[in-house]
C-alpha positions as CSV (number, residue, x, y, z in Angstrom):
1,X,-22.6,-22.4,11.0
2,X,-21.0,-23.9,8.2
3,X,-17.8,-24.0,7.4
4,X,-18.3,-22.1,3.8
5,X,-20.6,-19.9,5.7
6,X,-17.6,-19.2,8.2
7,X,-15.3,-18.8,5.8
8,X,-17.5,-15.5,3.5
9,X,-18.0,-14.0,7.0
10,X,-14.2,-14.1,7.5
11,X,-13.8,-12.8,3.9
12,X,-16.1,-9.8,4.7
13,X,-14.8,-8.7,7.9
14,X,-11.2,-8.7,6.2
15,X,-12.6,-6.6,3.4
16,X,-14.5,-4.3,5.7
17,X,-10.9,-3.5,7.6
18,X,-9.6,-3.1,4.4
19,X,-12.3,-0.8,2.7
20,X,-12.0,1.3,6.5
21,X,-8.8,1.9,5.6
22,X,-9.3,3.0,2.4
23,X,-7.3,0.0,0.7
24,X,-3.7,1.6,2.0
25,X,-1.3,0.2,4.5
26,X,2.1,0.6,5.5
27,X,5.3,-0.8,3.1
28,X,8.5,-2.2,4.4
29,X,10.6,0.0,2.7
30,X,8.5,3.5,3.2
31,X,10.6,5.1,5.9
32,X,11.8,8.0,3.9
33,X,8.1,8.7,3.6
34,X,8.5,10.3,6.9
35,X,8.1,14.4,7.7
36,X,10.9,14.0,10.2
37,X,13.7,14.1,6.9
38,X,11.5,17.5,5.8
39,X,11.8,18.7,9.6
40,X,15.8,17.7,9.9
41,X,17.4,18.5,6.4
42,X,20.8,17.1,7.9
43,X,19.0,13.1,8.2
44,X,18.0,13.8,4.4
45,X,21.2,11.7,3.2
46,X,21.9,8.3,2.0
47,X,22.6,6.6,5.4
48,X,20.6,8.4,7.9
49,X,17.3,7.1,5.1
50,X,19.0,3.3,4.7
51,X,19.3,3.2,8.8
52,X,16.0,4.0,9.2
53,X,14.4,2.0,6.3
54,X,16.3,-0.8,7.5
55,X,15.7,0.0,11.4
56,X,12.0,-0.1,10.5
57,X,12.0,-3.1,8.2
58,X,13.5,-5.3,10.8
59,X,11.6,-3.8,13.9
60,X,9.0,-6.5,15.6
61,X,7.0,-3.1,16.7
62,X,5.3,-0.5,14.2
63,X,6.9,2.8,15.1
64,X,5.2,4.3,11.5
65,X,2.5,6.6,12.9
66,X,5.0,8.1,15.8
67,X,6.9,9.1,12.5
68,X,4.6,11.0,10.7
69,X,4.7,7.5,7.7
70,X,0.9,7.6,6.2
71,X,-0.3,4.4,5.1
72,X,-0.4,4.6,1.3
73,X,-2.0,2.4,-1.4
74,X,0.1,0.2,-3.6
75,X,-1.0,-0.4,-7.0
76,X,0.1,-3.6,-6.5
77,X,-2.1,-4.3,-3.9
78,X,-4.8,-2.7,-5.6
79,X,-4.4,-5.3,-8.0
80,X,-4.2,-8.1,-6.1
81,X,-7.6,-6.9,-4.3
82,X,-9.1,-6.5,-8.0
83,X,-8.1,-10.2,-9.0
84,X,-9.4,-11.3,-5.4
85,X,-12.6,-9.5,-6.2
86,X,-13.3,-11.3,-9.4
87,X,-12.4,-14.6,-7.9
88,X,-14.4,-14.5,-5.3
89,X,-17.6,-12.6,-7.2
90,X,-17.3,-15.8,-9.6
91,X,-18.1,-18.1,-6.4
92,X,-20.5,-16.0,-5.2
93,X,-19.1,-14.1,-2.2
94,X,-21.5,-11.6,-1.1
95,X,-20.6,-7.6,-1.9
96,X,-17.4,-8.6,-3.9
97,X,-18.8,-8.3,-7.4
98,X,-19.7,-4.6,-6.4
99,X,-16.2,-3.5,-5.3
100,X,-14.9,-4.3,-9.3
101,X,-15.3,-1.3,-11.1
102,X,-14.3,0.9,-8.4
103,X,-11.2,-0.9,-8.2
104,X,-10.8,-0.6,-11.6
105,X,-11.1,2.9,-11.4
106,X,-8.3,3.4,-8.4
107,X,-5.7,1.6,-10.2
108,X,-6.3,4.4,-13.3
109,X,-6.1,6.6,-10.6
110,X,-3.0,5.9,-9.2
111,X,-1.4,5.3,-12.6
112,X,1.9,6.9,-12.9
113,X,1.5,10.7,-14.2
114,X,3.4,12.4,-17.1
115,X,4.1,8.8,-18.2
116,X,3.1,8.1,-21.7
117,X,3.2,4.8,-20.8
118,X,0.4,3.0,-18.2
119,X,2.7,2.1,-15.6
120,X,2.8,2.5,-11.6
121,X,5.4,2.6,-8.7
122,X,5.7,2.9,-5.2
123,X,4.1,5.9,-3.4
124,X,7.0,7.2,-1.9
125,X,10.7,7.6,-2.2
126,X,12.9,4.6,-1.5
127,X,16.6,4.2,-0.3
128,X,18.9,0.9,-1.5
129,X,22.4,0.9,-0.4
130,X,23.3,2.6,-3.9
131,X,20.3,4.4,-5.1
132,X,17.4,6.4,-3.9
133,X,13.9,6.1,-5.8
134,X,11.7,8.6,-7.2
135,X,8.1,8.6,-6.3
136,X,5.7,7.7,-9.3
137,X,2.9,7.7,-7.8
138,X,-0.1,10.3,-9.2
């Protein structure tokens, strides 16, 4: 096999995990995304979300799905899968070309609503030492 070919079939299975999972992951700072704060009102407070965004930032295991965390997409991300697209449509990687417009479409999608503005955020509240983020995601 060579080593271009290698390469597009390394490409593909990537993007074929990625499409499975509907182009969402997990984010470093998405612990307060969690049910459990819904469930136990009295861990809804500044340092009970920093521990546990912190505690999961720094963890070497995943605890996420024990946690009730979804995986969420990241507009981001979305974009950086849309510039990939084009890049690698340009060179000829098979399938790519076709995954343009629709990710075109999902970043409109998960433009920030009620916004006159286009803008986008993070999916989920966040907690810094000082302040806790809104969600502006659709």
């Amino acid at each position: 096999m060579a080593k271009g070919n290698h390469l597009e079939a390394k490409i593909l299975k990537l993007l074929a995990y990625c499409q499975a999972n509907d182009w969402a992951g997990y984010d470093p700072y998405d612990a307060v995304n969690s049910p459990v704060f819904a469930a136990l009102p009295f861990l809804n407070s500044r340092f009970p979300r920093l521990f546990l965004t912190q505690a999961l930032k720094r963890s070497p295991i995943n605890i996420r799905r024990m946690l009730g965390i979804p995986k969420t997409q990241n507009p981001k991300a979305i974009a950086l899968f849309l510039s990939a697209f084009l890049k690698l449509s340009k060179i000829g990687v098979a399938k790519t070309g076709d995954l343009v417009e629709p990710m075109i479409q999902r970043l409109i999608a998960l433009r920030s609503q009620g916004v006159s503005q286009w803008c986008w955020g993070y999916s989920f509240p966040w907690q810094t030492r000082t302040i806790r983020g809104a969600e502006w995601g659709p």
